[in-house]
C-alpha positions in Angstrom: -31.0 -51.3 -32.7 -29.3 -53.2 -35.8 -25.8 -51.7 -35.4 -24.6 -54.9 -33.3 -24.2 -56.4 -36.7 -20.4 -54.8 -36.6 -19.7 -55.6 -33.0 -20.2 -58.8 -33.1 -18.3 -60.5 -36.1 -15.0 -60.2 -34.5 -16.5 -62.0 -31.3 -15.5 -65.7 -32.8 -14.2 -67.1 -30.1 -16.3 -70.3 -29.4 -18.2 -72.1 -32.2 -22.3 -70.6 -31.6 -25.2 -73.3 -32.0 -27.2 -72.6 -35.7 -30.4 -74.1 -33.6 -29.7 -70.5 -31.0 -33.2 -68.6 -32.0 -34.7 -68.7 -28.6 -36.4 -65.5 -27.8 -34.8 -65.7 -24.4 -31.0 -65.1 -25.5 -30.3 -67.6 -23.4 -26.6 -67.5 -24.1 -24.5 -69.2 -21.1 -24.7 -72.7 -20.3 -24.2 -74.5 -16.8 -24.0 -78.3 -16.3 -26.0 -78.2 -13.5 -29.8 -79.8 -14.3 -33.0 -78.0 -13.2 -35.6 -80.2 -12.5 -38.9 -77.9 -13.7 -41.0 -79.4 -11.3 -38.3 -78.2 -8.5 -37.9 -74.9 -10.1 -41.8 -74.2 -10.1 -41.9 -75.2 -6.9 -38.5 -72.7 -6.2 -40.5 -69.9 -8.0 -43.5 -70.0 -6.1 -41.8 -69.3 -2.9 -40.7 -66.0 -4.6 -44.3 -65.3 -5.6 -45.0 -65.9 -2.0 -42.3 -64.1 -0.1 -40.7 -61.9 -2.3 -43.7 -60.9 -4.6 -46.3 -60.6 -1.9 -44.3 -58.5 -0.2 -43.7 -56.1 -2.8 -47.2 -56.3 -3.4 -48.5 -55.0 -0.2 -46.2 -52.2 0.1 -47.5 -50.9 -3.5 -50.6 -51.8 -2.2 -50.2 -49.2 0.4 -48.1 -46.6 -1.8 -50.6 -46.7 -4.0 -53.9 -45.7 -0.8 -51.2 -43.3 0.0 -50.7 -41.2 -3.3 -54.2 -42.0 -4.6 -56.8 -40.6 -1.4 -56.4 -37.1 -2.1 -59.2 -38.2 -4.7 -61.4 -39.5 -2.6 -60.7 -37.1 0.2 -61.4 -34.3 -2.2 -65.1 -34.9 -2.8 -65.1 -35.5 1.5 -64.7 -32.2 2.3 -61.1 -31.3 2.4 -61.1 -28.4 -0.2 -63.9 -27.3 1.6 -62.2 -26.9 5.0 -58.8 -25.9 4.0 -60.5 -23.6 1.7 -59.1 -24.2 -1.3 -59.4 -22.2 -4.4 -58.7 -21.9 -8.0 -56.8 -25.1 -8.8 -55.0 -25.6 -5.8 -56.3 -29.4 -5.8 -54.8 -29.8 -9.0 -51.7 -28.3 -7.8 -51.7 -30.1 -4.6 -52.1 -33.5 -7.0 -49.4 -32.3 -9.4 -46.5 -31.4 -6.5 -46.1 -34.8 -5.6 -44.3 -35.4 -9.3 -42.1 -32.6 -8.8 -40.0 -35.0 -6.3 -41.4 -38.3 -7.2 -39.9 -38.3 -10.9 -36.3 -36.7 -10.8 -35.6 -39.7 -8.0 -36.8 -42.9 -9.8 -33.9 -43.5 -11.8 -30.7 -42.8 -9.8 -32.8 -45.0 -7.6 -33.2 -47.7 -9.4 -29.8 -47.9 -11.1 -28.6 -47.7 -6.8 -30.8 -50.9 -6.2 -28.4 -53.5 -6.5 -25.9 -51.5 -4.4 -27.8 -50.8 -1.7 -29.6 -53.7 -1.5 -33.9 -54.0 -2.1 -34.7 -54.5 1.3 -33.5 -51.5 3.4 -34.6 -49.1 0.2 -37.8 -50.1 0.2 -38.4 -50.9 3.9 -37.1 -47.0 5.0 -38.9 -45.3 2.0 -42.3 -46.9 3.3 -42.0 -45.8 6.9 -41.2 -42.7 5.6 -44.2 -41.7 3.0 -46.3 -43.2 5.6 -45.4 -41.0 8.1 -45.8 -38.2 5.5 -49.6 -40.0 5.4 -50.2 -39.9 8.6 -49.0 -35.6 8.4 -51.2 -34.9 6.1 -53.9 -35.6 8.4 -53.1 -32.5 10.7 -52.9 -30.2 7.9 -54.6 -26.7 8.3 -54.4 -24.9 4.5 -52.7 -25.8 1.5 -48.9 -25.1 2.2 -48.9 -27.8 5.0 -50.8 -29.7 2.3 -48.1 -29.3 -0.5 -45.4 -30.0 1.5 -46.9 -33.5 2.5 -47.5 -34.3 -0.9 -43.9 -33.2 -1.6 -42.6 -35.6 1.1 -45.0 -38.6 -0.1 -43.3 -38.5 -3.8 -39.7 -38.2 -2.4 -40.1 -41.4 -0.7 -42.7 -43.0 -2.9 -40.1 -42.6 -5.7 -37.9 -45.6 -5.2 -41.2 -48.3 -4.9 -41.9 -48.8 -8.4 -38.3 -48.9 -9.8 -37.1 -51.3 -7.4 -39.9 -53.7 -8.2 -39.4 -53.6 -11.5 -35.6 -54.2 -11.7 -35.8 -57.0 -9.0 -38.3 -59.0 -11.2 -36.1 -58.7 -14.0 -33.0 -60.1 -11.5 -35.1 -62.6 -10.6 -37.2 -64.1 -13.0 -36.9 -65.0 -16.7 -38.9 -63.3 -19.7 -41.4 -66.1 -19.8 -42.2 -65.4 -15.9 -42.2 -61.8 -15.9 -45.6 -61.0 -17.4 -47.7 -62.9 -14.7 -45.9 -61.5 -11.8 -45.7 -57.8 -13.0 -49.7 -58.6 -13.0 -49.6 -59.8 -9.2 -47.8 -57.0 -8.5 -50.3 -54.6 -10.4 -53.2 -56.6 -9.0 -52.3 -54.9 -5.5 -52.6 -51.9 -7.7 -56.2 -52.2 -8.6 -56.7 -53.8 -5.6 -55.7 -51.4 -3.7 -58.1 -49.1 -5.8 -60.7 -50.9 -5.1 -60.1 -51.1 -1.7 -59.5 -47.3 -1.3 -63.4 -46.6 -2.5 -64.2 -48.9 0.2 -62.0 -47.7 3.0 -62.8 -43.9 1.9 -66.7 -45.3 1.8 -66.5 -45.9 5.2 -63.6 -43.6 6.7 -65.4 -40.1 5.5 -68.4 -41.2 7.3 -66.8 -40.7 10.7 -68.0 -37.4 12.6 -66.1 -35.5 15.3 -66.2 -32.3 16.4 -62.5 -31.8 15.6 -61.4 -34.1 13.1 -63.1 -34.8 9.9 -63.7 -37.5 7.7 -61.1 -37.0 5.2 -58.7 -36.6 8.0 -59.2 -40.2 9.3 -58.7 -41.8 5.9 -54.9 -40.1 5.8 -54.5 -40.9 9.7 -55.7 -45.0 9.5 -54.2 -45.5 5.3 -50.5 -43.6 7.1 -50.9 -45.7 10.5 -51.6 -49.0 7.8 -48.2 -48.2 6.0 -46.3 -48.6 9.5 -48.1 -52.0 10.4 -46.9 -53.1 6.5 -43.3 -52.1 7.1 -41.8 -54.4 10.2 -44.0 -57.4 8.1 -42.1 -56.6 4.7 -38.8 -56.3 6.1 -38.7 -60.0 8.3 -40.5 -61.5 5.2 -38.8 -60.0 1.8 -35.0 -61.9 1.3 -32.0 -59.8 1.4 -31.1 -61.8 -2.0 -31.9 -64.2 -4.9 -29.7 -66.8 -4.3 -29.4 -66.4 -0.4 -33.1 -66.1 0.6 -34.2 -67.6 3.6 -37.1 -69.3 2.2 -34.7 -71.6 -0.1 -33.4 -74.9 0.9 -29.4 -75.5 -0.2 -30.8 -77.0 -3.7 -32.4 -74.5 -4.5 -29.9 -72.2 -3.6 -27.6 -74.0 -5.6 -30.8 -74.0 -8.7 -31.0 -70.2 -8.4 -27.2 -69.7 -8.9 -27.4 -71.9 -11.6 -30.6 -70.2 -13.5 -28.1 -67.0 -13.3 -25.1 -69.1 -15.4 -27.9 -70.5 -17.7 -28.6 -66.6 -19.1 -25.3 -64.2 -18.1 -27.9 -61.4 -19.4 -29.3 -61.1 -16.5 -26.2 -59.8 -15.1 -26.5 -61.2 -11.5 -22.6 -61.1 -11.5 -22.3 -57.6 -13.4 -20.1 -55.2 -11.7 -21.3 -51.5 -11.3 -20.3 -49.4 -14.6 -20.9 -45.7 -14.8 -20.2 -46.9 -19.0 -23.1 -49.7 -18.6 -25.6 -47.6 -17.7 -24.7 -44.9 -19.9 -25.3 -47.0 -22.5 -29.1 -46.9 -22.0 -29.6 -43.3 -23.2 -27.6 -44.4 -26.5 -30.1 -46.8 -27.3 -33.0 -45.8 -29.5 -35.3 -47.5 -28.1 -35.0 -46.4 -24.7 -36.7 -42.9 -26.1 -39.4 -45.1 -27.8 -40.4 -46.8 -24.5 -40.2 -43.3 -22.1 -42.6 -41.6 -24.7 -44.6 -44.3 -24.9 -44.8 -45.0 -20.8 -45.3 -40.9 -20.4 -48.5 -41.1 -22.9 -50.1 -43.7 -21.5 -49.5 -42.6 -18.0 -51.6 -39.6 -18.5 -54.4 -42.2 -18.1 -53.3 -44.1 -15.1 -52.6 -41.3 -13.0 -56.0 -39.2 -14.5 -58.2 -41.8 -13.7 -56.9 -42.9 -11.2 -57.0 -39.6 -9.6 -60.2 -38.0 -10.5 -62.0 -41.3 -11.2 -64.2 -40.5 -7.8 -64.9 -36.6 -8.6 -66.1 -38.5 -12.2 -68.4 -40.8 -10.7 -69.8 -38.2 -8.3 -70.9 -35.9 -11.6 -72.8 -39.3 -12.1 -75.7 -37.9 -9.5 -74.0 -40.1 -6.7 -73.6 -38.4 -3.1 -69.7 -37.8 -2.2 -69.5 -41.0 -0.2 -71.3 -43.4 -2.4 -69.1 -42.1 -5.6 -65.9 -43.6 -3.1 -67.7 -46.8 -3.1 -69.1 -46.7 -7.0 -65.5 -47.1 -8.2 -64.7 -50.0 -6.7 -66.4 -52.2 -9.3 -64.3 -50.9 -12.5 -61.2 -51.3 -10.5 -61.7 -55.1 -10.2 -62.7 -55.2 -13.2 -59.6 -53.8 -15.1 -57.6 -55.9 -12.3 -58.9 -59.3 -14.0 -58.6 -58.3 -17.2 -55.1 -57.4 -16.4 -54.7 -61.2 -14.7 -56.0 -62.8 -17.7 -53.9 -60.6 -20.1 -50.7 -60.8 -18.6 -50.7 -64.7 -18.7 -51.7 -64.6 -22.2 -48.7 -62.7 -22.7 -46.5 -65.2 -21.0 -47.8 -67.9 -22.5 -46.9 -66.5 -25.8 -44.1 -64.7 -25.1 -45.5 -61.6 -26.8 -46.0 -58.0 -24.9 -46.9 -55.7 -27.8 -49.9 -56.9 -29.5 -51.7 -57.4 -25.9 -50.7 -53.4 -25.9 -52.1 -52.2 -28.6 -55.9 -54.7 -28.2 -55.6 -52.8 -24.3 -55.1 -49.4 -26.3 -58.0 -49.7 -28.4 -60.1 -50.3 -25.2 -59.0 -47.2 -23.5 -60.0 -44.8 -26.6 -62.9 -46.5 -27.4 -63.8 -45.6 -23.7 -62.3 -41.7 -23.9 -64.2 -41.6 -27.1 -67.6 -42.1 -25.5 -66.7 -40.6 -22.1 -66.3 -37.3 -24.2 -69.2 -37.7 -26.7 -72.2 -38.9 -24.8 -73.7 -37.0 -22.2 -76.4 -39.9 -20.8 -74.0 -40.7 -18.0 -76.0 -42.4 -15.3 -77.7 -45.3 -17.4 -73.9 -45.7 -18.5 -72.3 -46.2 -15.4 -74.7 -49.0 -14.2 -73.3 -51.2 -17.0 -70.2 -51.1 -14.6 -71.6 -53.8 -12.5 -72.5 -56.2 -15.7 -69.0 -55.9 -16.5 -68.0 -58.3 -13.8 -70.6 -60.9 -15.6 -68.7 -60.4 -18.8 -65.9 -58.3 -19.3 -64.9 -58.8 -23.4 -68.4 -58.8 -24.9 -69.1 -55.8 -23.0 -66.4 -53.5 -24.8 -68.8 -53.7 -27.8 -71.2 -51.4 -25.7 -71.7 -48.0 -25.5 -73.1 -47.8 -22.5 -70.1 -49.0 -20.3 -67.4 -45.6 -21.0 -65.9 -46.1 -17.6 -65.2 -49.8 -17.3 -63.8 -49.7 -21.1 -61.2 -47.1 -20.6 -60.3 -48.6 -17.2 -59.8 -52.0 -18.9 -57.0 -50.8 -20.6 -55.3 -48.8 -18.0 -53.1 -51.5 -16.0 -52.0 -53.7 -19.0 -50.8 -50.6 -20.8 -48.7 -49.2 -17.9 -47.8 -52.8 -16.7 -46.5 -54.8 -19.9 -44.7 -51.7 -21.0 -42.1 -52.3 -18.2 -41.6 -55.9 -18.7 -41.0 -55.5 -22.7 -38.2 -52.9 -21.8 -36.6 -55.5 -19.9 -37.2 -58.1 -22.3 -35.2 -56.0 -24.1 -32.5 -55.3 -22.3 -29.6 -57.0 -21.4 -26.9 -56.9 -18.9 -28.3 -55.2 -15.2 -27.3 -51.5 -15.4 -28.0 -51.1 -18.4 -31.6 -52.6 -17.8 -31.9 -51.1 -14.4 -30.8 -47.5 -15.8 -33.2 -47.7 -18.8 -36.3 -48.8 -16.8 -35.8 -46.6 -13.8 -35.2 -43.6 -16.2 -38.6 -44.4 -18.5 -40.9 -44.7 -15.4 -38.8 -41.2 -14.4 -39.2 -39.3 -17.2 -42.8 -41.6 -18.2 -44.0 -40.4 -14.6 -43.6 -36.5 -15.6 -47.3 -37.1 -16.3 -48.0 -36.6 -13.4 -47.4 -33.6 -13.4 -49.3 -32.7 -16.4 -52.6 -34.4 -15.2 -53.2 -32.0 -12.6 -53.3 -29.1 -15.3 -55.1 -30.7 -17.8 -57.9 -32.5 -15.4 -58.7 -29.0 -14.1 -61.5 -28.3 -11.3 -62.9 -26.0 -13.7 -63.7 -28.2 -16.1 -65.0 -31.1 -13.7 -67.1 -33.5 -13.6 -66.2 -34.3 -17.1 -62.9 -33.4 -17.7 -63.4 -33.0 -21.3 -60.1 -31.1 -22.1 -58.3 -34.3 -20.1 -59.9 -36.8 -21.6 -59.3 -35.7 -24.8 -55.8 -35.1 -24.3 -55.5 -38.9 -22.7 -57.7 -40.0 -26.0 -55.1 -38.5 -28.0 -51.9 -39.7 -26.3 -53.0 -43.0 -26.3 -53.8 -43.7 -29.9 -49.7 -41.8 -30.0 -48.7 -44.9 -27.8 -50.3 -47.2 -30.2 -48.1 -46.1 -33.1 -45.6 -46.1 -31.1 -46.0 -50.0 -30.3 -46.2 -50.7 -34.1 -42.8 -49.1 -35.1 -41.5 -51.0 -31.7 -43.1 -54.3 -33.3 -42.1 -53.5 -36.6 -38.4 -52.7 -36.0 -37.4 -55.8 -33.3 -38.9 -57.9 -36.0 -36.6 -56.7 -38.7 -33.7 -56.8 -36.3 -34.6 -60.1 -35.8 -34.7 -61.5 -38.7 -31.5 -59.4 -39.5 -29.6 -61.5 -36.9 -30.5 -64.6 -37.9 -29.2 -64.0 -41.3 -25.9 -63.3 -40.4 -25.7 -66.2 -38.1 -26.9 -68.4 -40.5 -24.6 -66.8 -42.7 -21.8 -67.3 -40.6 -22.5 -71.1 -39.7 -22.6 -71.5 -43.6 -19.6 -69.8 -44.3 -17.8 -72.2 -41.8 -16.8 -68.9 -39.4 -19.9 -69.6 -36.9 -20.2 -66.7 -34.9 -19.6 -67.2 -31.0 -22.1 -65.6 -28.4 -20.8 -62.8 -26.3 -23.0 -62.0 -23.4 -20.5 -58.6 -22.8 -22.2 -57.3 -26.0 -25.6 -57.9 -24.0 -28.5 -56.9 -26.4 -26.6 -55.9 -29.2 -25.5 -59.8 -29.2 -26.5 -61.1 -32.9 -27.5 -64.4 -30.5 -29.9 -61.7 -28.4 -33.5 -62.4 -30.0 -35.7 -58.7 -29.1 -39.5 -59.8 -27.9 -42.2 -59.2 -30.2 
C-alpha cells in the first residue's frame, strides 16, 4: 500500500495543488459548475430509479435464497424426508455456484451493460423459485438450489460496482444502506409472508410449497418493472433532463478515478490481486459473512427452540430484522457524514459478539427473546442488556457486511481494478456460505452452539482485521502528504496522475 511512493515522483508533469488533501482524490478538474442544489436534486432521481430498482430485485433475491429457513420448520424436511444433514447440504449447494460466478461477473458489468445482467438473471432464479415448489426429494431440491446461486450470483456484484460508477465516496454509505434496507426488509417481510403462506392447506400442495410458488411468481412481476424503470447508463438515463446529463458527465471529469472512460484491461484488473489489501478485505468480508448467511438462515429454526409453534417463529423474527435495518439506516449516514467506514465497523462488531457471547452462555431463552420487541423503543441503550442476545447480534449483521463493500471502493481507484477487487471479495467472502451449512448442523439445533461459536470467533478476527486496515491507510496517509509537501517545498511539486489510480501520492485511503 505505500510502494506508490516510487511511481509517482517521475509523474511531474503539471504543477499539483499543496491544499490537495481531500479524502476524495478528487484529482481531475472540469470547468463546468455544479450547482449542489441541482446535483441533489440530480442524485435523488438515482435513488429513485436506479436505486429502487436495484433494491427490489435484492429484495426478492434475498425471499428467494433465504425461505428454505422458514420452509424448513413448515414441513418440507418432513415430506421430502430428509435425513442426516441434508438441509444443511441443501443450504450449502447454493454456494457451490453462487461464489465462483460473482467476480468474472462483476468485472463483465460494464461490458455487458447492468440492465440486461440483472434483468435475465432475476427471471431466471425466479423461475428456479417457482421449481422448487414441485420438488419431490432432495436431488430435485439440490438442483434448484444449484440453479438459484448460478443466477443469484451476478445481483450483488453489479450493485455494488454500479454505486461506485455512479456515486462519490461521501454518497455511497447511505445508498449501500437503501439497498441493504431491502435486505432486512425483505427479512422481515419473509417471516410475514412465510407466517401466512405455510398456513395454507390442500390436499396436494403444502404450505411450504406455496411460499416458493407465490416468492418465484413475485420475482417475474419484479422483472418487466426493473427493466422499463432502471437506466441503461449514468449519463444517458432517461430520468435526466440535458443539464443534468451534461452535470453527470461533468461529475465523471471532476474525479477521472472513477474510470467512467476506462477502457477494459485484462492488466487493470489484474492488478487487484497484487494489492494487499485486497486479501485484507476478502478475509475480513468471509468472516463476517459467516454471520449474515447463519442468521440469516437458521434465525427461524432459532426462534422456534424459543417454545414458539413453527408458524409463529416465521413471524417472531420479523421484529429483529427491522430492528438491525434502522440501526443500519442511522449508521450508514453517520458514516457519510464523516466520511469514515471503519470505526462504525468495529462499534457494529462488538455488538454482534456481545450477542454470540450470550446466545451461547445463557440458557433462559424465552424471557430473552421478548426484549426483541423493546428494541424497537430503544435500540442503543438496549445493547447494555443481557436479555436481548438476538437483537444484539442482529444489530451488527447488515453494517458489517454492508460498509465493508463501500470502504473497498473507497479504496480503490480506476473501474476494473475496483470492479475486479469487489466482485472477487464478495466471491471468495461468500465461500461462507458454504461453510455455514456444516457448522450450523441440524444436530446441534436449536442452539447451534458449535456455529455460534465459530461466528463469535470470526468476528472478533474481522475486528483486528479493521484495526491493521485503520492503522496502515493512516500511515500511508500521512506518508503521502509528506512527500508532497516535500516536493512543493523543494520547488519540484508533484503533478497528479489519475493512470496511477490509488497508488496516486494525491489518492487520500478512507479511514
Amino acid at each position: 500500500m505505500s510502494t506508490a511512493v516510487e511511481e509517482v515522483r517521475s509523474s511531474k508533469e503539471v504543477a499539483a495543488s499543496p491544499n490537495d488533501s481531500k479524502p476524495d482524490s478528487e484529482h481531475g478538474s472540469s470547468d463546468y459548475y455544479i450547482d449542489p442544489v441541482k446535483e441533489s436534486r440530480m442524485m435523488r432521481k438515482f435513488d429513485l430509479f436506479a436505486v429502487s430498482a436495484m433494491g427490489f430485485l435484492y429484495l426478492m433475491s434475498n425471499l428467494d435464497r433465504s425461505n428454505l429457513g422458514n420452509a424448513n420448520i413448515a414441513g418440507l424436511p418432513e415430506e421430502l424426508n430428509l435425513v442426516g444433514n441434508q438441509f444443511g447440504t441443501a443450504t450449502t449447494l447454493l454456494f457451490a455456484t453462487y461464489v465462483p460466478l460473482e467476480g468474472p461477473v462483476a468485472v463483465l458489468l460494464k461490458i455487458i451493460g447492468p440492465k440486461p445482467l440483472m434483468a435475465v438473471s432475476a427471471f431466471c432464479w425466479g423461475s428456479a423459485t417457482l421449481g422448487m415448489s414441485f420438488v419431490k426429494d432432495y436431488r430435485a431440491l439440490y438442483a434448484c438450489r444449484l440453479l438459484i446461486g448460478l443466477f443469484e450470483a451476478g445481483l450483488i456484484p453489479c450493485i455494488n460496482v454500479y454505486l461506485g460508477w455512479v456515486y462519490k465516496k461521501s454518497e455511497r454509505g447511505k445508498r449501500s444502506s437503501m439497498i441493504f434496507a431491502f435486505s432486512a426488509f425483505s427479512s422481515a417481510f419473509g417471516g410475514i409472508l412465510a407466517y401466512g403462506l405455510t398456513q395454507i392447506k390442500t390436499d396436494n400442495f403444502s404450505g411450504w410449497r406455496w411460499l416458493f410458488a407465490i416468492e418465484g411468481a413475485m420475482t417475474f412481476v419484479i422483472v418487466p418493472c426493473f427493466y422499463f424503470v432502471f437506466p441503461k447508463s449514468p449519463t444517458e438515463a432517461w430520468f435526466l433532463t440535458a443539464e443534468e446529463k451534461q452535470m453527470m458527465q461533468a461529475r465523471y471529469d471532476a474525479d477521472p478515478s472513477w474510470g467512467n472512460d476506462e477502457e477494459f484491461s485484462w492488466a487493470e484488473c489484474f492488478k487487484a490481486f497484487k494489492d494487499p489489501k485486497w486479501y485484507a478485505f476478502w478475509a475480513y468480508q468471509f468472516s463476517v459473512n459467516i454471520s449474515l448467511y447463519g442468521l440469516t438462515t437458521f434465525l427461524p429454526t432459532i426462534v422456534r427452540g424459543l417454545g414458539y409453534t413453527s408458524v409463529h417463529a416465521n413471524l417472531m423474527t420479523v421484529p429483529i430484522y427491522i430492528c438491525s435495518l434502522l440501526f443500519f439506516l442511522v449508521i450508514a449516514y453517520f458514516s457519510d457524514r464523516t466520511q469514515m467506514r471503519g470505526p462504525y465497523m468495529l462499534g457494529c462488531l462488538m455488538c454482534l459478539i456481545i450477542g454470540y457471547a450470550i446466545l451461547i452462555s445463557v440458557e433462559n431463552l424465552k424471557v430473552r427473546f421478548f426484549a426483541c420487541f423493546r428494541m424497537l423503543l430503544s435500540l442503543l441503550p438496549m445493547i447494555k442488556r443481557a436479555n436481548v442476545q438476538y437483537p444484539v447480534a442482529a444489530l451488527g449483521i447488515y453494517p458489517t457486511t454492508g460498509l465493508s463493500t463501500m470502504w473497498l471502493q473507497d479504496n480503490a481507484a480506476k473501474h476494473y481494478k475496483r470492479a475486479t477487487m469487489v466482485g472477487f471479495m464478495l466471491c471468495l467472502g461468500n465461500t461462507a456460505g458454504v461453510a455455514v451449512g456444516q457448522i450450523f448442523t441440524t444436530p446441534t439445533a436449536p442452539r447451534y452452539i458449535l456455529g455460534l461459536s465459530v461466528a463469535m470467533g470470526l468476528a472478533a478476527f474481522a475486528g483486528l482485521i479493521v484495526i491493521v486496515l485503520m492503522v496502515s491507510f493512516t500511515i500511508v496517509n500521512r506518508r503521502r502528504a509528506a512527500i508532497l509537501l516535500a516536493a512543493e517545498q523543494a520547488g519540484t511539486p508533484i503533478a497528479p496522475n489519475p493512470d496511477l489510480g490509488d497508488y496516486c501520492p494525491h489518492f487520500r485511503y478512507s479511514i
